[in-house]
N, C-alpha and C positions, 0 to 999 in steps of 0.2 A: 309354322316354323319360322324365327328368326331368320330374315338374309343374313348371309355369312361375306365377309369381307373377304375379298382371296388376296393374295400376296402376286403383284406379277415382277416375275425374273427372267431373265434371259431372254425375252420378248415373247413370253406367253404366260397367261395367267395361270396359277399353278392350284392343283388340286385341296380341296376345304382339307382342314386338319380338324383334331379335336379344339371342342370350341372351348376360350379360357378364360372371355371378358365381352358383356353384354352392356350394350350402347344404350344410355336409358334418357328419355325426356328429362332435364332437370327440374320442370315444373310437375309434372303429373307422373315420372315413373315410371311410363310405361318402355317396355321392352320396344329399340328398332333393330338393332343390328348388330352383329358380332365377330369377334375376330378370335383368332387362333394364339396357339402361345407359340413356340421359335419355330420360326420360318425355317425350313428346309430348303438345299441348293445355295444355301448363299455363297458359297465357294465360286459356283459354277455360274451364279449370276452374275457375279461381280465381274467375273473373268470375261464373260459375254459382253456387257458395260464397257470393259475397260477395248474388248479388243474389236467389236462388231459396231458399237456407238459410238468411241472415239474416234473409230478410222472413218467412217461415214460422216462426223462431226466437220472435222479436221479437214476432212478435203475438199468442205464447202470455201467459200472466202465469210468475211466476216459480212460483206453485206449480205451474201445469201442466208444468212443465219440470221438476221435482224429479219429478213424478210420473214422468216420461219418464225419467229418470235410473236409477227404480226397476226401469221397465221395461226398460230396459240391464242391470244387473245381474241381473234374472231369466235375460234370454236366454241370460249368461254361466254361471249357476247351470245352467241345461239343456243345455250344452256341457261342462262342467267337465273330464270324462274324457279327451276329447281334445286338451285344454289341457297336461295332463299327460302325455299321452304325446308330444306335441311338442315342450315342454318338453327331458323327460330324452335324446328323441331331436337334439337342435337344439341345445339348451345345456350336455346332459351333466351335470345337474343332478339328486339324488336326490328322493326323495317331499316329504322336509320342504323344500327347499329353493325346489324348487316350487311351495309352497303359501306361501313367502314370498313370491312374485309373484303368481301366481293370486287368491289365497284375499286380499291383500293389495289387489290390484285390485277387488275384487267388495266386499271391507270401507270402502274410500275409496266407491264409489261409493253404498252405501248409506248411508254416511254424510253425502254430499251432499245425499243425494237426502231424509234426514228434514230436515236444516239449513234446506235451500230449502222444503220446505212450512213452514216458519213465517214464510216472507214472505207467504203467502196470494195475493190476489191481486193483489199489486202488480205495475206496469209499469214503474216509477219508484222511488226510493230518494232519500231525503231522507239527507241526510249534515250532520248538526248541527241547530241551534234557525237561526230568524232572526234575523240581523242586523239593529238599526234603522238606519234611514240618513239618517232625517230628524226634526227635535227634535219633531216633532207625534206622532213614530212610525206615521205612516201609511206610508210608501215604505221596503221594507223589501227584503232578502236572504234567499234561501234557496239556497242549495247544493244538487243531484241529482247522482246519479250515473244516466247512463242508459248503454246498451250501446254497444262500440265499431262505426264502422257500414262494419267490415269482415271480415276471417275471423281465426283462430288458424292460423299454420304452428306446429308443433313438430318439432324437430327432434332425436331421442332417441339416446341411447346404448345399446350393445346387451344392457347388464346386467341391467337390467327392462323385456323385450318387453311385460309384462302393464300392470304398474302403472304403467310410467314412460308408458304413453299414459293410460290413467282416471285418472291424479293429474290430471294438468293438463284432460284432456277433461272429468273431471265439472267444475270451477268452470266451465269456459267456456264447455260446452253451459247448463249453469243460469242464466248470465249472458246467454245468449240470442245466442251467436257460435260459429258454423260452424268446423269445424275439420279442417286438413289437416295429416297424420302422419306424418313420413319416419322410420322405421324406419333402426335402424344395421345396415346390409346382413347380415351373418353372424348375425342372431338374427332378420330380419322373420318369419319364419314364425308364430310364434304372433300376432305383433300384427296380422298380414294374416286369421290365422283368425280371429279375434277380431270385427275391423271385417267379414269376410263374413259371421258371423254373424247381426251386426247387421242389416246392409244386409236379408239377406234375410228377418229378422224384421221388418221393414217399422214397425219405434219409432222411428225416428226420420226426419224432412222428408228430401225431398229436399235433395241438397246440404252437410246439416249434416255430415258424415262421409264425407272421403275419404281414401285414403291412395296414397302414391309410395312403391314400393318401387326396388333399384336404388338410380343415379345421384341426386346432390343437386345436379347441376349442372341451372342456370336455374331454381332452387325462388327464391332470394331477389331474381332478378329480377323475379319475376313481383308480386312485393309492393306494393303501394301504401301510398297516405296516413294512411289510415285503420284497415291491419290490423297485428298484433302479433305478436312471435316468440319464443318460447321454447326455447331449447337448452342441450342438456346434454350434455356429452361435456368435450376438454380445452381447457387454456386456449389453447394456440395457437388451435386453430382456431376457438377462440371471437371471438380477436383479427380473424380474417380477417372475422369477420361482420359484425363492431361496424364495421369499415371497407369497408365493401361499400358498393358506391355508391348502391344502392338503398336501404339503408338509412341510411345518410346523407343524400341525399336527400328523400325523401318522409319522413324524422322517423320513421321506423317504431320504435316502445316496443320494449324487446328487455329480456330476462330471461335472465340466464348463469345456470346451475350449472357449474363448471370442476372444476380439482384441488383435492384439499381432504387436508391431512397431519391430517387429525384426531386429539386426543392422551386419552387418560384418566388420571387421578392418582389414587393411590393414598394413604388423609391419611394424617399422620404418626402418628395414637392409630392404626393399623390395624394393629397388630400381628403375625408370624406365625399361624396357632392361632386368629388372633380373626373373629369370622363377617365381619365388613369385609372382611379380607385372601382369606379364599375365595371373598367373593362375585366380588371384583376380581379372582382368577383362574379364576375358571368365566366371567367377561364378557371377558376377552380369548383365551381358546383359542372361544367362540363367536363372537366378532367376526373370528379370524382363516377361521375354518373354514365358515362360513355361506357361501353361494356361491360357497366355495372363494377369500373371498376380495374376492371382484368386487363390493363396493359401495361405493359414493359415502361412507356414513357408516364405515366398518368403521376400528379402532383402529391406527392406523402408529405411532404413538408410544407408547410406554407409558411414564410417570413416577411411579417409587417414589421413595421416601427412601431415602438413597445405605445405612443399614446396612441396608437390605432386603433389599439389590438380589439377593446369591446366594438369598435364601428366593425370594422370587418365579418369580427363573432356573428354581428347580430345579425348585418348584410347576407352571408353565408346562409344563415340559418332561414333565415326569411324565404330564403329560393330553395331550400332545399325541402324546408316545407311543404313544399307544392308539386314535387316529386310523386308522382303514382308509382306506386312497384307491383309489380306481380305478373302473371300469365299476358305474354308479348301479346299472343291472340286478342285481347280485348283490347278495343282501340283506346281506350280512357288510359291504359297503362304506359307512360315514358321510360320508363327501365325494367330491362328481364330480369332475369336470375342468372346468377354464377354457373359454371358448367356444372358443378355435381355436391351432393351432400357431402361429400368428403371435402371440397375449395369450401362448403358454410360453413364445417368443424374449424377449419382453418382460420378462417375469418373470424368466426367467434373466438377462437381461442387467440387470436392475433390482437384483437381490439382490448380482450381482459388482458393481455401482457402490457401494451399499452399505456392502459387504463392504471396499472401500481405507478405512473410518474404523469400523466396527463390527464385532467379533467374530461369528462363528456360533456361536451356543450349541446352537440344535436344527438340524440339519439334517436333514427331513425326505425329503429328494431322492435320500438313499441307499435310503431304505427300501422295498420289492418292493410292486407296483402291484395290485391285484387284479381278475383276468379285463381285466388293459388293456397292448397293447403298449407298451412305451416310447419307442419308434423311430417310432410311430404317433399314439398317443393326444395330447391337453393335459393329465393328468393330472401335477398336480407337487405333493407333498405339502408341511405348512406347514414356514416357515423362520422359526426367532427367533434377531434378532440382536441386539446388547448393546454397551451405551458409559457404561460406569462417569462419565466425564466427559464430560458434555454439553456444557459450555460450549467444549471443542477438536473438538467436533463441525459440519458445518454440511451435510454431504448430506442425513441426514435428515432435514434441516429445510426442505429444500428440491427433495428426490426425491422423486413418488411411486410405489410398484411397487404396481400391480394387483392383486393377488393375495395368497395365506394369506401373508403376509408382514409384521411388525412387529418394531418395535426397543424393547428396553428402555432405559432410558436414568433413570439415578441425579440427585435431588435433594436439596439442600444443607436448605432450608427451603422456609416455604409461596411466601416473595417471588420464589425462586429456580425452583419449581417453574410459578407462576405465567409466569416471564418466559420458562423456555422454551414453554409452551402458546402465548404469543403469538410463538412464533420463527415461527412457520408461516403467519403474514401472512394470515390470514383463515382457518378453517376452516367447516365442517358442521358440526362437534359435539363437543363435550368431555365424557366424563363423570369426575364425582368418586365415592368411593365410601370414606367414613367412618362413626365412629358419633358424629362432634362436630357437631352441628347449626349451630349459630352459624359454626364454620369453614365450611363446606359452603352456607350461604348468602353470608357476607361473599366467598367464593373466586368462587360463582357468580356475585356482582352484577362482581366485579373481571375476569373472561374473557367477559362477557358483551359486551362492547366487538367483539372481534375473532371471536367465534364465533354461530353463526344461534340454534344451542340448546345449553343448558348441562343436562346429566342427571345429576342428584345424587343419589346410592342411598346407604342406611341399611340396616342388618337389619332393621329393620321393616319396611320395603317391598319385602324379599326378592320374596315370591311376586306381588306386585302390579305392580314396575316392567316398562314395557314393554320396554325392554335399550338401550342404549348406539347403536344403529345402526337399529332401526328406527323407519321415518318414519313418525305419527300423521297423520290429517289436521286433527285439531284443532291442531295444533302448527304453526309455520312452519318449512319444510323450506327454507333455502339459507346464505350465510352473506356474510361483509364481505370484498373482496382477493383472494388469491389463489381463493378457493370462487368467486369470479367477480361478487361485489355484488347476485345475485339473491334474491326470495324467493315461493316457491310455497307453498302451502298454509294453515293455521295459519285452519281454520274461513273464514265470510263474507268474512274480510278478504281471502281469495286473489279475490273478485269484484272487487276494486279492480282489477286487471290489467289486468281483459274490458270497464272502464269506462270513460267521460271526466267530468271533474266541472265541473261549469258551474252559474256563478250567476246565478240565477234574479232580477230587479229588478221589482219593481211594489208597488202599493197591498196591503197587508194581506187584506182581502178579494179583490183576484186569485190572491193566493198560497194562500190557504185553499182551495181549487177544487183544487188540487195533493193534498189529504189523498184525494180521491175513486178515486185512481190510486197511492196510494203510499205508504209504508211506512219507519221510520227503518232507518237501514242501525246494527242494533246489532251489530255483530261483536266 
């Protein structure tokens, strides 16, 4: 009999329902696990969250919750292995690829968790100096920011089962609000291990940690006044949330991550042969090949200078060459497969949309699969496809395919390379990659408008740069427009989210009584 995923609410896991949607190897098919269709109780869970896990939350100080935070990541630390074997089995994802979620999730969370011990023992957060309000200067303003006094829903996409819940779970536990987790069905399995770990390592209140596997249907009804949502997946159905009645309604704070054509430029001093030009193509065959593809920040666009464009082509294609794909299991293989046949429909039918305005330069699709059936597996190796002239282009600019998938695409100058980066109406992330500094700043300040984060590499920070695609939590992870207007992470400042900020009016000496309990919000 398949394990069955259960739903835990209200601080106890709740009884199997009928089962609606079965977890399958993406490489071999086979049946692991399954979940139910709408969770029952969420009424009642919510209500438990909101009133058993925020009170218990809340009445920590924030350093005790960073403490907790730490104790989260141990328990993860002490599960590790079976993270990973769920993983390669569940997402069909190789060892490193893995540990780009795993290892990824457990670095966020300690990273919270030192952050929030330098609040100490605050309950309260002061947000600026006081304002005087009266010419005596006695009646004055101060601004708090205290916890929102409801729960966190999130609602994730299935690319990072690990991180894509402790990104947002660490600010919001540390911010002292309760949080419920609706996994994107075809990958809950790790993030359902994960939260049972927890639960039964018994770190954290009751309440503060539930999760809904399965159906997302009645998750956003259950919402009130007071709680916040955060989702990540695509813009459609980012659009159906933003108008959902509940959330319109009760004013419910809502935070999109969407689709994002993220683009990287290559400067014009980057010559063939020069360490610039190789680092920028060792950062695009790993942006296209890193989870096969499947992340939010990974490079759709690539912008050279138009006399580059065959050196690049052929650079690209050389390395991508030498890619193995197929069954993570065999050590010979560098890239898994997509989570499921339905992301390789995608895929395929993403690259022939493509494919009516862009060239196939490398097509990786021909090439023979390793220990993985073709007829069976989501194993689809990378595709680079190529548009000398960008400006009679515009699917690219407005397509995104999922997967090892990027378009090269030729630039006249920097104004030109510039203007296509903002074709894509909001992205995640751009990176540049020169050895002209002054270009590389003045470019970064000029994309910084339409993109969350701008990642500027030089040879000098060869070995030090974090890479093009993956998300820091010191940094702000979302972006402007079509990335959906959201922003998570980027150090203390991601507690604004889990906060409400209100000003504080009285006498000088009532507001000084405030120092006793609180702490400047320096982020």
């Amino acid at each position: 009999m398949t394990p069955f995923l259960r739903n835990y609410l209200g601080g106890a896991w709740q009884a199997e329902s009928l089962q609606a949607n079965v977890l399958r190897d993406p490489v071999t098919g086979q049946a692991l696990v399954a979940t139910g269709g709408q969770a029952e109780g969420l009424h009642a869970g919510f209500e438990f969250a909101r009133m058993n896990g925020r009170t218990a939350l809340q009445a920590m100080t924030y350093g005790q919750r960073a403490a907790m935070l730490a104790d989260v990541a141990k328990v993860l630390q002490a599960n590790r292995d079976s993270y990973y074997e769920i993983s390669l089995a569940n997402s069909g994802t190789t060892q490193a690829d893995s540990a780009v979620d795993i290892e990824g999730a457990a670095f966020t969370l300690n990273y919270f968790a030192r952050a929030g011990a330098a609040l100490g023992d605050a309950r309260v957060l002061l947000d600026g100096a006081a304002a005087m309000l009266s010419k005596d200067q006695l009646f004055q303003s101060q601004h708090v920011l205290t916890p929102v006094r409801g729960l966190a829903l999130f609602i994730n996409a299935f690319n990072f089962p690990a991180w894509g819940l402790w990104e947002k779970a660490a600010p919001a536990l540390l911010s002292g609000v309760p949080v419920v987790i609706k996994p994107a069905t075809v990958t809950a399995w790790l993030t359902h291990r994960m939260v049972a770990d927890v639960v039964a390592a018994g770190v954290l209140p009751a309440g503060a940690l539930s999760i809904v596997c399965g159906s997302s249907a009645g998750l956003l009804d259950a919402l009130g006044y007071f709680d916040v949502l955060s989702f990540t997946g695509s813009a459609d159905t980012a659009a159906q949330i933003r108008s959902h009645a509940a959330i319109v309604r009760h004013s419910v704070r809502a935070n999109v991550e969407a689709d994002s054509l993220n683009s990287s430029i290559l400067g014009e001093d980057a010559a063939p042969g020069s360490p610039a030009f190789d680092l920028y193509v060792k950062e695009i065959v790993r942006e296209m090949t890193t989870k096969s593809g499947q992340r939010c920040t990974a490079v759709r666009r690539a912008l050279v200078p138009e006399r580059y464009y065959d050196a690049v082509a052929d650079a690209v294609s050389a390395k991508l060459v030498q890619v193995t794909v197929g069954n993570p299991r065999n050590a010979e293989v560098r890239m898994g497969s997509l989570v499921s046949r339905e992301q390789f429909d995608s895929v395929q039918a993403g690259v022939a949309t493509l494919a009516t305005q862009a060239q196939v330069i490398h097509d990786g699709r021909t090439q023979r699969l390793v220990d993985a059936d073709p007829d069976v597996s989501a194993c689809v190796a990378p595709v680079l496809l190529g548009i000398r002239d960008a400006d009679t282009a515009s699917v690219v600019h407005d397509h995104e395919v999922f997967g090892p998938v990027s378009t090269l695409l030729g630039y006249r100058d920097s104004a030109h390379a510039i203007a296509l980066a903002h074709r894509g109406l909001g992205s995640l992330v751009t990176s540049l990659f020169s050895a002209d500094e002054a270009w590389l700043a003045d470019t970064s300040v000029a994309l910084a408008g339409s993109h969350g984060r701008v990642h500027a590499v030089t040879p000098e920070v060869a070995k030090s740069q974090t890479g093009h695609g993956n998300v820091m939590p010191a940094s702000t992870h979302g972006g402007p427009g079509r990335a959906g207007g959201g922003e998570e992470l980027g150090g203390l400042r991601s507690l604004g989210f889990y906060h409400r900020r209100a000003a504080l009016q009285g006498s000088a000496a009532t507001l000084q009584h405030l120092g006793a309990t609180s702490t400047r919000w320096n982020y």
